[in-house]
N, C-alpha and C positions, 0 to 999 in steps of 0.2 A: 810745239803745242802739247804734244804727251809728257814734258817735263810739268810745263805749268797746271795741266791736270791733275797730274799726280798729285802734286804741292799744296794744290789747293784743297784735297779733299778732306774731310771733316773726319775728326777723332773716330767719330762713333762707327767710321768703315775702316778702320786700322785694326789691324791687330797690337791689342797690348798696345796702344797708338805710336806704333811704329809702321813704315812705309813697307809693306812686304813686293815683293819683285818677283815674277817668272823668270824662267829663261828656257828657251828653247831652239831647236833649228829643224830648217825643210826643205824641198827644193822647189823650183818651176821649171818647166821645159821652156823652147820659145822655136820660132821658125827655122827650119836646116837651112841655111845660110854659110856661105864662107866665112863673114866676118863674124859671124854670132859664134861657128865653132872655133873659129882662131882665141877668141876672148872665153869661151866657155864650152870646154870640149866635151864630148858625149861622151860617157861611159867606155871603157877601156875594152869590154868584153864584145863593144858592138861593131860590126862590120862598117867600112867609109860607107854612106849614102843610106843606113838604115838605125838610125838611132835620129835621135835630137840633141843640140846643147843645152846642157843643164849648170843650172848654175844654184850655188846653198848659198841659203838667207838664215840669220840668226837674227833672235830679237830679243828683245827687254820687256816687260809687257808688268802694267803695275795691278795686283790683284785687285784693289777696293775699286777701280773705276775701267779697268781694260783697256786701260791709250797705251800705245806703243812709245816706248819712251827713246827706245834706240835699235839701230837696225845694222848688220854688215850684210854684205853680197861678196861673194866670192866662186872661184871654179869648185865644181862637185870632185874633182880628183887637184893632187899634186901638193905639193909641199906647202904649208900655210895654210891650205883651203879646210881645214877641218872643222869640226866645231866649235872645240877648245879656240883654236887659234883665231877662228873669226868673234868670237866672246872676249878674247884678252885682247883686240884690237879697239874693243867698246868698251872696257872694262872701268870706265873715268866715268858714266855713267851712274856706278853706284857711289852713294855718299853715305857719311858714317852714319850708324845706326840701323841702318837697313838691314832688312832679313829677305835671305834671294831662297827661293823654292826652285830646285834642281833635279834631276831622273840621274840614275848610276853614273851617266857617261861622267858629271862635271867632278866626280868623287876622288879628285886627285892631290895628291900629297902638296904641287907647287901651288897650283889652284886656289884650294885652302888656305895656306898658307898667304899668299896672296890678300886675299880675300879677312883676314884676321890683321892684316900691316894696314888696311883700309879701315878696318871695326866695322867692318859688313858681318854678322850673323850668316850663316846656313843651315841650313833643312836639306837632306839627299838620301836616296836611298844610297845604301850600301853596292859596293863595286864585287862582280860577283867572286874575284880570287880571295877578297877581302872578306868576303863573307862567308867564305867556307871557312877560313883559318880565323874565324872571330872564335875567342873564349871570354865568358864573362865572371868566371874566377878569377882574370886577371885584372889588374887597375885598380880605381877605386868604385866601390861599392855604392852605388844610388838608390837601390831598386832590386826588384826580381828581374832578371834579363835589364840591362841598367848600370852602366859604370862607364867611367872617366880612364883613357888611354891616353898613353903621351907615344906619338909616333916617330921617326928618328929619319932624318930626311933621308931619301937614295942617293946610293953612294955613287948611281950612273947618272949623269947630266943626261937630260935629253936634248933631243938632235935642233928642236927648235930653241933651246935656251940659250943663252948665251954666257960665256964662263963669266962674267961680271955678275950678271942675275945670279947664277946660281951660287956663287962667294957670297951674295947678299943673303941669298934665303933664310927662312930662319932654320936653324940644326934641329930642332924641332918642334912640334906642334901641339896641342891638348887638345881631343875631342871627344865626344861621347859617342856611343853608341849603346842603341836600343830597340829593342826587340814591343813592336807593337802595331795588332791592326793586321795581325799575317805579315807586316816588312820590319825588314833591319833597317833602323835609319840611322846615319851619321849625322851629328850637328855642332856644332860649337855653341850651342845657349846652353853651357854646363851648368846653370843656376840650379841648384837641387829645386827648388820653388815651384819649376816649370816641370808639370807631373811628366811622362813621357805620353801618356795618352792626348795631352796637349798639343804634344809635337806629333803626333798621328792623324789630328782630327786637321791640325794645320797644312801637314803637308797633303792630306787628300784634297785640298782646296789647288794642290798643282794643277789637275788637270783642268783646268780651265785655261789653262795656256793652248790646250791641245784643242780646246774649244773655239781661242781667239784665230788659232791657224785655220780653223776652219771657215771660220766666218769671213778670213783674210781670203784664202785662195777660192773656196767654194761659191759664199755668198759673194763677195765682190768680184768673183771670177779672175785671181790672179795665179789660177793653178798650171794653164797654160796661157802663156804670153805671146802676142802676135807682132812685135816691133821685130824687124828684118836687119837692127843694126845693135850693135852693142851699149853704142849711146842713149838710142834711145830706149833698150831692154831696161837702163838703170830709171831711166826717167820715168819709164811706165811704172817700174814696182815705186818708185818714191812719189809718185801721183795718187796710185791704190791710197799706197801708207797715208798718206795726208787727207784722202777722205775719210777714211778707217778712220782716223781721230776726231776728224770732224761730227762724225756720226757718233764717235763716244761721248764728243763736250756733250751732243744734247740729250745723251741720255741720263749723263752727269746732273745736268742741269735740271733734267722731270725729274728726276730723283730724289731730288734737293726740296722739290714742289709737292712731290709727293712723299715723300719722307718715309724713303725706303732705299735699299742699296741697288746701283746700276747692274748691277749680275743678278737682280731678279726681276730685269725687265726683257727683252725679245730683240736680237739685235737684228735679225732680219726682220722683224715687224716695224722696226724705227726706221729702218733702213728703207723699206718701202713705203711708209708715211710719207718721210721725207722726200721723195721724189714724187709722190703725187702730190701734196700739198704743194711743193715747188711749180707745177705744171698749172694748179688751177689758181694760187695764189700769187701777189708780189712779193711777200713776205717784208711789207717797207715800214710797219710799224711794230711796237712790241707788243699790243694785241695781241697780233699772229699767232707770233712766237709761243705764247704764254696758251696760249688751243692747241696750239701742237706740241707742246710737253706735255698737256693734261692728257691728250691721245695717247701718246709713247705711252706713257704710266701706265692704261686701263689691260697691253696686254702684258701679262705675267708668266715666266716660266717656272714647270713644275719643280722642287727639290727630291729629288731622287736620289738620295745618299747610295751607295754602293752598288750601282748599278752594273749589270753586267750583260755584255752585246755580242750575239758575233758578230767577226767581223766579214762579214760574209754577202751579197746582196742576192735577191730573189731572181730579179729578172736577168733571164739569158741574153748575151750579147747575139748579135746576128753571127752565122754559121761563114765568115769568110777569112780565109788564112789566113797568114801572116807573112808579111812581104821581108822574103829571104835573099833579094840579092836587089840593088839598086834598079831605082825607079827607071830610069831608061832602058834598061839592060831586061826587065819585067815587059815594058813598052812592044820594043822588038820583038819578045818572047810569044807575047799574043799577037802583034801583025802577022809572025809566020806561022804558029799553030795553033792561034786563035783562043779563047778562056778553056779556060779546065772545065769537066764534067759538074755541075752545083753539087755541094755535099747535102749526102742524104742526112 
């Protein structure tokens, strides 16, 4: 469904009318469970019986319309489970032409690389060893801060590559790098054409991915998960994902009615449309339908370019510890000497 979204969307929400792509990754917890932690183990640093299984989600997520176009799940520790690794697992996802909007981590020599043997475009800030040792005397000259580098592949294969892949890679790669907006970005749209303030104004449109995970775990409530089995932990996140899109066709679709772009309409306000109009309506002709896009449309959210938050929240948690040795073993503990003193 997030494919044919994407596809379908109209010039006029493209950039340069090309298909632009997030990409990102997050975790969920779900119930302490035997099998949930055999399939997805808790955190390395946490004692048996006081942590939860967590498991990392990567997704694909298209700017002009928010549908999730492709998703991995994997363990939060171990070999494979990374981000990288769970992104080159979906990496068939992208189709030539495309421009992927990425954060430091995806700023890798095979990645790119990768990604350039596709004719996928990128946007990424700069990786931070790379960006101490950036000099922009070297290369060729674009710009103020602004020039074209040829990087020369590592001579160490990494541990997840495999020595065929990396015979293949290319010896080396062309990218830019530029200084604008307070970040260093890396990209391969070496077109002088494209000012760099362009690729500044563009890659600030990333966060919106970090907006889409919100609305994924927060609003839809997939931030912790309550399926007590493995199987069906995958089935609960690909259930979320398939309403998450559903909820995007029809904002897509007011969109379209109202003739304005889906990222300036309210996805928790569609979101809870749609479940009340669900509740009082059948929804069995296209009437309906055609009332509740005009709904979705009327509420709008603010543009707030450059916005800045802590990250911090006001209200205090409640005043109760933190459970430092397994829940039966706690049990016992107050049978025999009953709760602690309430902290003041």
């Amino acid at each position: 469904m997030g494919t044919q979204i994407s596809d379908l969307t109209p010039d006029a929400w493209r950039w340069q009318q090309r298909r632009v792509l997030l990409a990102d990754g997050t975790t969920a917890t779900m119930p302490d469970t035997e099998n949930n932690q055999q399939q997805f183990p808790q955190q390395g640093g946490q004692l048996p019986g006081l942590g939860f299984p967590i498991c990392r989600l990567v997704g694909i997520t298209c700017l002009s319309s928010g549908a999730l176009l492709n998703g991995a799940i994997g363990k939060f520790n171990g070999k494979g489970s990374g981000e990288q690794g769970l992104l080159r697992s979906i990496q068939d996802t992208f189709q030539a032409g495309d421009v992927l909007l990425g954060d430091a981590f995806y700023a890798t020599y095979f990645f790119i690389a990768q990604m350039i043997a596709r004719d996928v475009d990128l946007v990424m800030e700069q990786q931070g060893a790379r960006r101490r040792s950036t000099a922009f005397r070297r290369g060729k000259r674009l710009g103020e801060r602004d020039h074209l580098i040829h990087i020369d592949k590592p001579v160490t294969k990494p541990n997840w590559m495999s020595d065929e892949a990396y015979q293949e890679a290319a010896k080396s790669i062309r990218v830019r790098e530029c200084h604008t907006g307070g970040r260093l970005l890396v990209s391969t749209l070496c077109d002088r054409s494209i000012h760099k303030a362009e690729l500044g104004e563009l890659y600030q449109q990333r966060w919106h991915v970090e907006l889409d995970i919100r609305q994924i775990k927060e609003t839809m409530r997939m931030n912790i998960l309550s399926c007590r089995s493995p199987e069906m932990v995958t089935k609960e996140i690909w259930t979320t994902l398939l309403a998450y899109n559903s909820i995007r066709l029809m904002m897509a679709q007011s969109a379209v009615l109202a003739d304005i772009k889906p990222r300036n309409l309210s996805f928790k306000h569609c979101l809870q449309l749609w479940l009340a109009w669900r509740q009082r309506y059948p929804l069995t002709n296209e009437l309906d339908y055609h009332q509740l896009f005009q709904l979705m449309s009327q509420q709008r959210v603010g543009n707030r370019p450059g916005r800045r938050e802590p990250r911090a929240v006001k209200r205090r948690p409640k005043a109760y510890p933190l459970l430092t040795k397994p829940r039966h073993e706690a049990r016992q503990h107050v049978l025999k000497f009953g709760h602690p003193k309430k902290l003041k």
